[in-house]
C-alpha positions as CSV (number, residue, x, y, z in Angstrom):
1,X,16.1,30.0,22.6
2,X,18.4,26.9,22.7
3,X,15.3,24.4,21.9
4,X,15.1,26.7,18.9
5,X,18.5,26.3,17.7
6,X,17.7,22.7,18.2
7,X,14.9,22.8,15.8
8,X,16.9,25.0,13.3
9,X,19.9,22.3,13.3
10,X,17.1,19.6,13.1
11,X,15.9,21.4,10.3
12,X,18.8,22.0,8.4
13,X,20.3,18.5,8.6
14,X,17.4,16.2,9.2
15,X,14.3,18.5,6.8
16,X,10.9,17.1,7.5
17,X,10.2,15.2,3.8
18,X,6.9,14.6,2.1
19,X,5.5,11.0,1.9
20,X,4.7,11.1,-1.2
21,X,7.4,12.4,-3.4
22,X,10.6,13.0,-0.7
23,X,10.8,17.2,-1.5
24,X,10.5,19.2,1.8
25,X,8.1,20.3,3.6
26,X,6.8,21.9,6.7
27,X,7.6,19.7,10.4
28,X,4.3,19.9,10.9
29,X,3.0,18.7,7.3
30,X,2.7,15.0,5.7
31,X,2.8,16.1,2.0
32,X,3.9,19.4,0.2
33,X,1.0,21.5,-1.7
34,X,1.7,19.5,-4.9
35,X,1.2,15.9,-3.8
36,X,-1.7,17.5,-1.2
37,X,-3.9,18.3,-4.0
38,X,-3.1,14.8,-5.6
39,X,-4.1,13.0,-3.0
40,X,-6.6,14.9,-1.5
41,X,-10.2,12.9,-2.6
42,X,-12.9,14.6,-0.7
43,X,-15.5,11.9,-1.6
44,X,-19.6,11.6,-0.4
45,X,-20.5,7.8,-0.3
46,X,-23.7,6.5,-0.3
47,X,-24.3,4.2,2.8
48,X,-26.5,1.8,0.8
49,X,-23.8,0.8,-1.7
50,X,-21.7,-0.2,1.4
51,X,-24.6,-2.2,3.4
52,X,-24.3,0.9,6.2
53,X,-27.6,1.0,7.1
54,X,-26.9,2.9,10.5
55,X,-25.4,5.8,8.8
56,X,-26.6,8.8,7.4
57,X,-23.6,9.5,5.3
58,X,-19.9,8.9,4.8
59,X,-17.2,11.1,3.6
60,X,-13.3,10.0,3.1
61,X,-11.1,12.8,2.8
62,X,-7.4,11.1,1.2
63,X,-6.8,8.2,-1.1
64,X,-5.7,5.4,0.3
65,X,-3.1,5.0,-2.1
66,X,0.8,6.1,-2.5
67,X,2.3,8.7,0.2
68,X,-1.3,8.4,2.3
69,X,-0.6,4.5,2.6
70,X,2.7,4.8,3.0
71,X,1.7,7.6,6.3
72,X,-1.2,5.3,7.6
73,X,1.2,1.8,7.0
74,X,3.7,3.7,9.3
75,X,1.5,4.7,11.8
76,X,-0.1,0.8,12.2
77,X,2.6,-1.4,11.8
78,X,6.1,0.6,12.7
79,X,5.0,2.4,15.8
80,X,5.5,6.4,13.6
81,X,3.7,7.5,16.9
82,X,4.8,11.2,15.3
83,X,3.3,11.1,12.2
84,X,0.4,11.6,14.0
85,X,-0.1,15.2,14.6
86,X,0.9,15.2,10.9
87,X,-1.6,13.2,9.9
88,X,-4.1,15.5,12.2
89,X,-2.7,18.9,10.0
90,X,-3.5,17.3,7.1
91,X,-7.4,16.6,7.6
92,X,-6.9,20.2,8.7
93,X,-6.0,21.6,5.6
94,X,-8.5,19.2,3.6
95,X,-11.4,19.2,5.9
96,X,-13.6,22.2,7.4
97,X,-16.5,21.4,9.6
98,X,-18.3,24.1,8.2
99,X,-18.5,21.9,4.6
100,X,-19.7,18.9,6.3
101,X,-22.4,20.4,8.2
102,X,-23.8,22.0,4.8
103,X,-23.3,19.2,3.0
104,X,-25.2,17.0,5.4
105,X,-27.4,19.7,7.1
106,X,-26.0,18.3,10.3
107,X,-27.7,18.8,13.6
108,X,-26.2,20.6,16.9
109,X,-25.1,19.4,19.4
110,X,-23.4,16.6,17.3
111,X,-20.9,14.7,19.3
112,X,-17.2,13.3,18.0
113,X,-17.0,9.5,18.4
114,X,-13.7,7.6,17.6
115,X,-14.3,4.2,16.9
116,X,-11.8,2.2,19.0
117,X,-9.0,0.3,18.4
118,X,-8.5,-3.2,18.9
119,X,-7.3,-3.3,22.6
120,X,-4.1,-5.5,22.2
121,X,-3.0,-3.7,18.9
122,X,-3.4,-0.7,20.8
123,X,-1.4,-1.2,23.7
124,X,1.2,-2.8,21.4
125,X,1.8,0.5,19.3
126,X,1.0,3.1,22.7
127,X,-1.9,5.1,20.9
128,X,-5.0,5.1,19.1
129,X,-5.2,5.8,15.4
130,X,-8.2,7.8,15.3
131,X,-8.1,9.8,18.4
132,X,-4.8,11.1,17.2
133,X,-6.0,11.7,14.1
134,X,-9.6,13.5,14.7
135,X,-9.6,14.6,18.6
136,X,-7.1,18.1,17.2
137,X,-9.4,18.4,14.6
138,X,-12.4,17.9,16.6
139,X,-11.1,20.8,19.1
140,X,-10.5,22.9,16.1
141,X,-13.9,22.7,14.8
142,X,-15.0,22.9,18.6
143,X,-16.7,19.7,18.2
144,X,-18.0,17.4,21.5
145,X,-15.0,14.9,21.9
146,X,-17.1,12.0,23.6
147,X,-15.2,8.5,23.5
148,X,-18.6,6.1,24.1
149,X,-17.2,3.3,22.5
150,X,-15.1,0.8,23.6
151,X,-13.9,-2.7,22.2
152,X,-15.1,-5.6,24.2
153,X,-13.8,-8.6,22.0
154,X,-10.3,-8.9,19.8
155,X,-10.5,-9.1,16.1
156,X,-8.2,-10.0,13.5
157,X,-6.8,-7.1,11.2
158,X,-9.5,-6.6,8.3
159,X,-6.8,-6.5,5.4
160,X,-6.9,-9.2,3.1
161,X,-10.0,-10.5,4.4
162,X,-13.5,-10.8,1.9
163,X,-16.4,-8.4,2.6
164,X,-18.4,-11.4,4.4
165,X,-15.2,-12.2,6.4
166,X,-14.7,-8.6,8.1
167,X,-18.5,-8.3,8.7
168,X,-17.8,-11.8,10.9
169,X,-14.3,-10.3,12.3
170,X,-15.8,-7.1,14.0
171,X,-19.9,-8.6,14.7
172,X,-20.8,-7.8,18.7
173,X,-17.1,-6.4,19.3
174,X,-17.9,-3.0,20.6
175,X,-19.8,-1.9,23.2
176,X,-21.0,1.3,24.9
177,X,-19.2,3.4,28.1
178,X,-20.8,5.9,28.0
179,X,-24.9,7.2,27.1
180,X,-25.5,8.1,23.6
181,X,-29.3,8.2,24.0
182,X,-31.3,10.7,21.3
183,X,-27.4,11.6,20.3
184,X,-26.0,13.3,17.1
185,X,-23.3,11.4,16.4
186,X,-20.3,12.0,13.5
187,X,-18.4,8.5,13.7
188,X,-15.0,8.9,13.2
189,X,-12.0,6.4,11.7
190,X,-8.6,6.1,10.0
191,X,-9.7,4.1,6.8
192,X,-12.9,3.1,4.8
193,X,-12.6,0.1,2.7
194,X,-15.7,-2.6,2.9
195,X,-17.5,-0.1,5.8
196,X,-17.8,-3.5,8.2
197,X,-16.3,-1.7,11.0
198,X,-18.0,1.8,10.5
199,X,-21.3,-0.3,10.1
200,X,-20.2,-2.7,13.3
201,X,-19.5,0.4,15.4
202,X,-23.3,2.5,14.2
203,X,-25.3,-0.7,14.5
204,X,-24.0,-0.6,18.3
205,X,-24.7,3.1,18.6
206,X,-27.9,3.2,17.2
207,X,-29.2,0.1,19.7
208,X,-28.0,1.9,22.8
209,X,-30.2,4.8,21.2
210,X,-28.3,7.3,19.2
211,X,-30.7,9.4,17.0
212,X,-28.3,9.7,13.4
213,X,-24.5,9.1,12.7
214,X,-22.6,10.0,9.9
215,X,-19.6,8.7,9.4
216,X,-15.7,10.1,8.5
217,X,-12.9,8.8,7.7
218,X,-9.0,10.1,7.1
219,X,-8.4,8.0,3.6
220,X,-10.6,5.3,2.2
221,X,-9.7,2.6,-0.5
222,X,-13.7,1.8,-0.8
223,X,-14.6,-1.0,-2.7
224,X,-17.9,-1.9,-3.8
């Protein structure tokens, strides 16, 4: 009963705001209704267009633009640790397994692979991006959570850098932990831009012997 009080007081003087345009919303929620449906950008990529010749399919969910950069900025750089079960509500409310698997005609069992984070940025911030983003989700859906990735050499942050450069940054960097062999796999991630590390991360999947992958992401700011 008190801890509820708590949350009442916390609610009345310290309201949960959107991202996007500051009215309030739910604790739980990034973005009101409104801005949701703004930003909301369920999108079906072609893997050819993006040189992803490991994948089956990708799918972004967000723009990576305004009160979504602002949320995923927050959650890289100034350690928002609690924006991520926010974050995790939002894919929620924009993405049903049930769509995917039509869309795709996707296979069962398929397993849930985060791709890793870089190890030093993610003992610098105390978390990983898309576990905390996807593993909820993946629960929800009742999806295999199977972490089989792991990073093995340190890259540079991809921002800023040309399409040739990021391919370079993130070649031979992940390895393996665990056996993927004649494995459905939907490869998951924070952000699609140039598809190096998506690509990186399925090239390395599909040599260890994982049948297909498709790959999703949070928000993408794709560029061709």
């Amino acid at each position: 009963m008190f801890i509820n009080f708590l949350r009442l007081l916390e609610d009345v003087f310290f309201p949960a705001r959107c991202l996007n345009c500051q009215g309030r919303v739910e604790r739980q929620e990034l973005f009101c209704a409104n801005c949701r449906r703004q930003l909301a950008d369920i999108r079906f990529l072609f893997p050819s267009g993006y040189e992803c010749k490991n994948l089956e399919g990708i799918c972004i969910f967000y723009s990576y633009e305004r009160g979504v950069k602002q949320a995923l900025h927050k959650i890289k750089f100034e350690k928002a640790r609690s924006l991520l079960p926010r974050a995790a509500e939002e894919l929620k409310k924009v993405c049903c397994f049930v769509d995917l698997q039509e869309s795709w005609k996707l296979p069962q069992p398929l397993f849930l692979v985060p791709v890793p984070t870089d190890k030093a940025r993610q003992q610098e911030r105390g978390y990983d991006i898309p576990t905390g983003i996807f593993k909820i989700w993946g629960e929800r859906e009742q999806l295999i959570w199977y972490e089989a990735l792991a990073r093995v050499s340190s890259t540079v942050p991809q921002y800023g850098l040309t399409r040739t450069q990021r391919r370079r940054n993130v070649k031979n960097c992940f390895a393996v932990q665990k056996s993927v062999q004649e494995r459905n796999i939907l490869l998951v991630d924070d952000i699609f831009t140039s598809g190096a590390t998506m690509e990186a991360a399925a090239k390395t999947l599909k040599k260890a012997g994982a049948k297909k992958i498709w790959g999703i992401t949070f928000a993408g700011g794709a560029q061709v």
